[in-house]
N, C-alpha and C positions, 0 to 999 in steps of 0.2 A: 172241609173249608178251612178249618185252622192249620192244618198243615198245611193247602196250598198259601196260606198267607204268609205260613214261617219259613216256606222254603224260598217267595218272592222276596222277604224281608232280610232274608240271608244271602240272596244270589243279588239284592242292591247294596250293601255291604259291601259284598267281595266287589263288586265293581267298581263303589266310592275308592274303597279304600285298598285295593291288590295295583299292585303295580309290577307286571311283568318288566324281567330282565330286558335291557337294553343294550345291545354289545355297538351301537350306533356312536361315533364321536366326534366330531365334526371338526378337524381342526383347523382353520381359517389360512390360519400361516401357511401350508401348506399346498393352499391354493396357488395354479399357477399365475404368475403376475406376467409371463411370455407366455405366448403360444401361436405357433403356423406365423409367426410373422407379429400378430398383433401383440403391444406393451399396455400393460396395467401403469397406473396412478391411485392410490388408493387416496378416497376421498371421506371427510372428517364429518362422523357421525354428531351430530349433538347431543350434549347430555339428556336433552327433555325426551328424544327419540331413544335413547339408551334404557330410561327412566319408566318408560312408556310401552316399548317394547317388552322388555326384560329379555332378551332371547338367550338361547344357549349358544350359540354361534353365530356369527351378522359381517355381511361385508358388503361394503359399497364401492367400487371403482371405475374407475375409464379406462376402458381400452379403446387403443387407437390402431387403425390397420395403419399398413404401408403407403396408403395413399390418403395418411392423414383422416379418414373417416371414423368418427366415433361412435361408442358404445357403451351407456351407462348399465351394470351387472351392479342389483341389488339382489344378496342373498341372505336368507335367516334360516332356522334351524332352531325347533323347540320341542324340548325333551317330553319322554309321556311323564316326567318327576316333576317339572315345569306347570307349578301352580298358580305365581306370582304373575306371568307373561302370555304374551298369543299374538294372535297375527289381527293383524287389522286388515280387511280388504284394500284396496286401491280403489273401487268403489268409492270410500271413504272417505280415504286419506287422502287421495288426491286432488279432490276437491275442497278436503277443511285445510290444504295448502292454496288455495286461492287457484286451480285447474281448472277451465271446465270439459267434460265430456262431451265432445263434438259429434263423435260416434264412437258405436263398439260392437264386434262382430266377433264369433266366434273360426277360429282357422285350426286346421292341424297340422302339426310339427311330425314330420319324416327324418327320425334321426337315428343312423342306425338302426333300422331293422323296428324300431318302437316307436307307435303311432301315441303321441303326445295331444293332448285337446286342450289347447292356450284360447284366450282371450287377448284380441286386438283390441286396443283405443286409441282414438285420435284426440288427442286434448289441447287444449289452446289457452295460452296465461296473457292477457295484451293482445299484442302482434302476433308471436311464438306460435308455434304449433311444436308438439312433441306425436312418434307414436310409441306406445307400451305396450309391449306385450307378455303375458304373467301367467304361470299356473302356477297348482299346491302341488306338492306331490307327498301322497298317502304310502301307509301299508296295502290300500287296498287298489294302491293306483293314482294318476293323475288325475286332478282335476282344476277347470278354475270356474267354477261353479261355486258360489259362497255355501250354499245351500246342499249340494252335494256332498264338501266336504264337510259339513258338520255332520252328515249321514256317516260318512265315512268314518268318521271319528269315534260314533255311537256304538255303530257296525264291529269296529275293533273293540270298543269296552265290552260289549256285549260279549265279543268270542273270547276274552282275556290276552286278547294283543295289543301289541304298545301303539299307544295313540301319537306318537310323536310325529310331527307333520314340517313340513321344507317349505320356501317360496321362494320363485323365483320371477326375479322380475326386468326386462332389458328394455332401456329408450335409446330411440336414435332422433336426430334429425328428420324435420318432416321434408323432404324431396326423395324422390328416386334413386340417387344414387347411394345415400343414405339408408335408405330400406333394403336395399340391398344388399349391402353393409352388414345391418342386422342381421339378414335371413342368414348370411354364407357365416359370420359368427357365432350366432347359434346352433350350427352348425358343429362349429370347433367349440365350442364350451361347455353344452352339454351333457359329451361323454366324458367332461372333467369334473362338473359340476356329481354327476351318476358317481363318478367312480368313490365320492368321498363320503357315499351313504350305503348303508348294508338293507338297505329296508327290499324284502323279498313276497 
């Protein structure tokens, strides 16, 4: 008994306090601001959000296709070293933004060959209607499951892989042609958004 207690007391230890290599780096600038047509606007984070966040990487901008259709891409990025910071669901936050959640369904994204499992909402501030749609993406995989990915995250201490976790999050206008918008850019951003994470 007292060895299995010293070896649980030591194998919680290493998991507080080990912190596997990260070769992950995320660097924002980099990000493309053109792509297939559509232009980026990068749009001004607030300090409270910055403050609040803490993230290791964070970009928020519009893109706008060719026929004037737009697309707000909200991305973060927070290290397994990242003590201070974390994500906050959209769940949340979007409603301690004065949102409300009209509905929310769950859809999957076909992008490239990699079946993505996002989370739809329909939200409404006023008049406005927006929809959102968001997942995390893990070591152990996508998810936008709140609950999931905290498994995920345990999942990884547990085996000594790096907990660092992504969000991603795209609104469009609520009409049709606007959601469509959405789907065919998420489409094209994706495999750009993929390409600036090593997580395997």
């Amino acid at each position: 008994l007292l060895a299995v207690l010293l070896v649980t007391f030591a194998f919680g230890l290493l998991i507080k306090f080990y912190r596997p290599e990260v070769s992950t780096k995320v660097n924002i600038a980099e990000f493309p601001r053109s792509v297939e047509g559509w232009t980026a606007r990068d749009l001004p984070l607030s300090q409270n959000v910055l403050d609040l966040l803490d993230p290791d990487a964070i970009l928020m901008a519009d893109y706008v296709s060719p026929e004037q259709l737009s697309v707000e891409l909200f991305f973060s990025y927070f290290a397994s070293e990242n003590t201070s910071g974390g994500l906050h669901s959209p769940r949340n936050c979007l409603p301690g933004s004065g949102w409300v959640i009209t509905s929310s369904e769950q859809r999957e994204l076909r992008i490239e060959g990699r079946a993505i499992p996002a989370t739809r909402m329909r939200i409404r501030f006023g008049n406005e209607t927006r929809i959102v749609d968001f997942w995390y993406i893990t070591r152990h995989g996508e998810t936008s499951n709140d609950y999931a990915l905290k498994f995920y995250q345990m999942l990884s201490a547990l085996t000594l892989r790096p907990t660092d976790v992504a969000f991603v999050r795209l609104i469009s206008n609520d009409h049709p042609d606007a959601i469509a918008a959405l789907e065919r850019f998420e489409q094209t951003i994706t495999p750009e958004i993929y390409a600036h994470l090593t997580f395997d």
